[in-house]
C-alpha positions in Angstrom: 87.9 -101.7 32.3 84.1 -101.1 32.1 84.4 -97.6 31.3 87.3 -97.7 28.9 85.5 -100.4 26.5 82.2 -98.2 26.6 84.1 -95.1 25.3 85.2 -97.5 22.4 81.3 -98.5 21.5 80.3 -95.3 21.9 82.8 -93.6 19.7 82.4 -96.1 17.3 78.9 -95.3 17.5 78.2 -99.3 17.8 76.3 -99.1 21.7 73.7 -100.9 22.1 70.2 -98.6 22.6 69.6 -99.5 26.1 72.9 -99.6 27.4 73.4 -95.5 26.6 70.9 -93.9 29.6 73.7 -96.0 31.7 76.1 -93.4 31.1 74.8 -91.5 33.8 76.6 -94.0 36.2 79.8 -92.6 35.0 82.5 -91.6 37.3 82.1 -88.1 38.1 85.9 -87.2 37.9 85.8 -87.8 34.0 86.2 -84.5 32.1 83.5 -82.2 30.9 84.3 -82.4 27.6 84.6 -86.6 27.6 81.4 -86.7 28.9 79.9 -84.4 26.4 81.5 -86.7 23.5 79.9 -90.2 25.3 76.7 -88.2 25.4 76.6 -86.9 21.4 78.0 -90.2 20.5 74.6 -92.3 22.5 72.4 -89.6 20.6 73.9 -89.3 17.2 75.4 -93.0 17.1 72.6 -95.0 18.8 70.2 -92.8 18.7 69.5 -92.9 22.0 66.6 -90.2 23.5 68.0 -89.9 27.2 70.8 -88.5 25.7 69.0 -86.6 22.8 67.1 -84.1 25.7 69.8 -84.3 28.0 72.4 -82.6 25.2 69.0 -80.2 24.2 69.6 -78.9 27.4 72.8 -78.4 28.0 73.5 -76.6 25.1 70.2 -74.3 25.3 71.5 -73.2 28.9 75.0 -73.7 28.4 75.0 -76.1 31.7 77.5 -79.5 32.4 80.3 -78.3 30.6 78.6 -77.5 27.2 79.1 -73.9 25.8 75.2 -72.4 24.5 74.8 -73.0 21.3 71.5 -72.9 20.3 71.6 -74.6 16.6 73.2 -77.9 18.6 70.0 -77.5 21.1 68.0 -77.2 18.0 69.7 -80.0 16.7 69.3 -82.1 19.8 65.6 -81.6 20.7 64.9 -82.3 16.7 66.5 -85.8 17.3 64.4 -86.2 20.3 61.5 -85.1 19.3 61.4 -87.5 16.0 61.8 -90.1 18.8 58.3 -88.9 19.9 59.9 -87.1 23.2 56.7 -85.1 24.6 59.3 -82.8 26.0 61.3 -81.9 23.2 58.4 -81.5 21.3 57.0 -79.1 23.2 60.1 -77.0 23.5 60.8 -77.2 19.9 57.2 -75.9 19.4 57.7 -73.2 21.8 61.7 -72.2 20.3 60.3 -72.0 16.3 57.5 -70.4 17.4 59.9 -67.5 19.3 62.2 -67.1 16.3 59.9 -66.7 14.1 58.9 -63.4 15.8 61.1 -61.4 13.6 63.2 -61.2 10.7 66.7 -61.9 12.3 64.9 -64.8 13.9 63.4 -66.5 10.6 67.0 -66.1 8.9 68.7 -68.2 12.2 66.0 -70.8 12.1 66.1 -70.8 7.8 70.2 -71.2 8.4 69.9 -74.0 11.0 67.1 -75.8 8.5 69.0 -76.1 5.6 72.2 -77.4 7.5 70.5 -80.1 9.5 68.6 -81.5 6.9 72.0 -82.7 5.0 72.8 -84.4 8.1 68.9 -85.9 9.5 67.6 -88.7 7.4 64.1 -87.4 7.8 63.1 -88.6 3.8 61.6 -92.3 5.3 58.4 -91.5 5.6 56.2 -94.2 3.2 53.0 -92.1 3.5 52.9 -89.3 0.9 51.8 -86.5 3.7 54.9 -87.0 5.2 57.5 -85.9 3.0 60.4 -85.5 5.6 59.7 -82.1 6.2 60.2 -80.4 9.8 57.0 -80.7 11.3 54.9 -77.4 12.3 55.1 -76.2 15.7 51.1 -77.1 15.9 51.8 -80.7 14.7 54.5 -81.0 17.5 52.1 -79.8 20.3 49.6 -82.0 19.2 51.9 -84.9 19.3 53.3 -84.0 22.2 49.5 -83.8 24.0 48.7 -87.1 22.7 47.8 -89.6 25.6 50.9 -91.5 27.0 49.0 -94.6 26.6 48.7 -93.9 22.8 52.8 -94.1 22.5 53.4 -97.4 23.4 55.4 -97.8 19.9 57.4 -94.9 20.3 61.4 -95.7 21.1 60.9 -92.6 24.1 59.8 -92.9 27.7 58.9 -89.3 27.9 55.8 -89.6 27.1 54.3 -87.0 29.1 54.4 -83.1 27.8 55.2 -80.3 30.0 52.5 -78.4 31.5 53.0 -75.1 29.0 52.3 -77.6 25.8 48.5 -77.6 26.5 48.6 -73.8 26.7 50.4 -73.3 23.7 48.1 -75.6 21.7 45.0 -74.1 22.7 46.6 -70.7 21.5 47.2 -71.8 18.4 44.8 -70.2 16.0 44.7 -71.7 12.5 41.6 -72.0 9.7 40.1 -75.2 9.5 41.7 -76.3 6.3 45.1 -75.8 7.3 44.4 -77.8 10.5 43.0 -80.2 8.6 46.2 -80.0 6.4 48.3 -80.3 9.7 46.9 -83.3 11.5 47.0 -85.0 8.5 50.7 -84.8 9.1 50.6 -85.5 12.2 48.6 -89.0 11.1 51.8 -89.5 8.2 54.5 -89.0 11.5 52.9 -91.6 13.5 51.8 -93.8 10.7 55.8 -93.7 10.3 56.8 -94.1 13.8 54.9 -97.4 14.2 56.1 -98.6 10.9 59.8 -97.8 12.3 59.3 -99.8 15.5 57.5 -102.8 13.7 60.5 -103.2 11.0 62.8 -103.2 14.4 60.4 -105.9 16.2 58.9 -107.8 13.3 60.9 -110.6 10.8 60.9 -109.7 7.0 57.6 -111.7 6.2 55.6 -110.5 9.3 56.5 -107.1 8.3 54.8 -107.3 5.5 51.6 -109.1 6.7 51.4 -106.3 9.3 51.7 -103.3 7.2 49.2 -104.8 4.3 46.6 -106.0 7.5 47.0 -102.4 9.1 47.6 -100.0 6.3 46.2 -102.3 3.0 46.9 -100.3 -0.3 43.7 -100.7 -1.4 40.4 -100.1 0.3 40.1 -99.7 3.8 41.8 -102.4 6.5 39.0 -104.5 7.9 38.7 -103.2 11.8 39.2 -106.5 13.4 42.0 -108.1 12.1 43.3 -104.4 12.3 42.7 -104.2 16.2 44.0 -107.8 16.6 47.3 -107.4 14.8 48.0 -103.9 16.4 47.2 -105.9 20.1 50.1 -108.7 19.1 52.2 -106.4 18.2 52.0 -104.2 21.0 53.1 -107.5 23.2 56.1 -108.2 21.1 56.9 -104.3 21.3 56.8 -104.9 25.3 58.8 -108.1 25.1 61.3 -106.1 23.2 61.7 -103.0 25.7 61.8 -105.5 28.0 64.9 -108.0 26.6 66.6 -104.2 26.0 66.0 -103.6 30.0 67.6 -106.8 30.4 71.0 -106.2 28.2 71.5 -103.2 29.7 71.4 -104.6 33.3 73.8 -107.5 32.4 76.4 -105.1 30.7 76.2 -103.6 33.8 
């Protein structure tokens, strides 16, 4: 009864966000190809990151009843890597970075671009150095080497990258103004990402005393109040991971 009335959420694309990782607890007699669609419908439909990397996978090493395909891996570890995913971060990195060797390469990875951006809504950034574009592989590896403990806002619990992500990064050779250039980007993503998790968290009006207490439009946000809004926050954002936990354990 369970598993019937879950396949109707999830292909309505109405499951809760914690409830998807659950999926996992499936029966294991349930077709290849049902699976697959209860998986793409957590990711694309709740957006749910378990299911995000897991798909990336799968379709990279054409493993679990998913035929290779590497435009849907692509696809897969983009999603989870806007949900901060160290892992598919790191791996996305590591893929541009490879097809962008040659010629043949830079025409699969132009093709894939242009089709996934009419179907990502990566245009919500509210910082003007983020622009929605597809970040550069250094920006990824620099989020993805961020400090767990820096990530507490992000909607992922890989927070950890892969040991090759260090590597890559140090191997990254760039002039100083395009650095410059890119971290600023990587300061626009995150900016976002917090902003995403405090419209989920916050009401309307507390919204808006957060974002003009952390990121005032004019002059620069005093570093107390700052420090003590981004603490009280931080406990809500914990309270509401944890009430999420909680859902999922009584649906189940």
């Amino acid at each position: 009864m369970r598993y019937g009335l879950f396949i109707i959420l999830v292909l309505l694309s109405r499951v809760a966000f914690a409830i998807c990782p659950y999926i996992d607890n499936l029966p294991q007699s349930i077709p290849a190809d049902q699976v697959i669609r209860l998986y793409e419908g957590c990711a694309v439909g709740s957006n749910d990151d378990a299911s995000q990397i897991k798909l990336a996978r799968w379709y990279e090493t054409g493993t679990q009843g998913a035929e290779k395909n590497m435009k849907k891996a692509l696809y897969y570890y983009q999603l989870s890597s806007d949900n901060g995913n160290a892992e598919a971060q790191a791996r996305l990195a590591q893929l541009y970075q490879q097809y962008d060797q040659d010629k043949a390469g830079r025409a699969t990875l132009k093709e894939y671009s242009n089709s996934l951006l009419k179907g990502l809504n990566l245009n919500q950034g509210s910082d003007p150095e983020f622009q929605g574009e597809f970040l550069h592989p250094y920006v990824l590896l620099v989020l993805a080497n961020e400090k767990p403990e820096n990530k507490w806002y992000y909607p992922t619990e890989t927070l950890t990258a892969p040991s090759y992500a260090k590597s890559l990064l140090k191997a990254y050779k760039l002039k100083e103004d395009k650095k410059n250039q890119l971290m600023r980007q990587a300061t626009a993503w995150k900016k976002r990402k917090l902003l995403e998790m405090a419209r989920q968290v916050l009401p309307k009006d507390e919204y808006q005393v957060f974002v003009s207490t952390v990121y005032p439009s004019k002059g620069k946000a005093d570093a107390f109040q700052r420090s003590n809004m981004l603490k009280d926050f931080r406990k809500k954002v914990e309270i509401k991971k944890q009430q999420d936990a909680e859902v999922a354990k009584t649906f189940y």
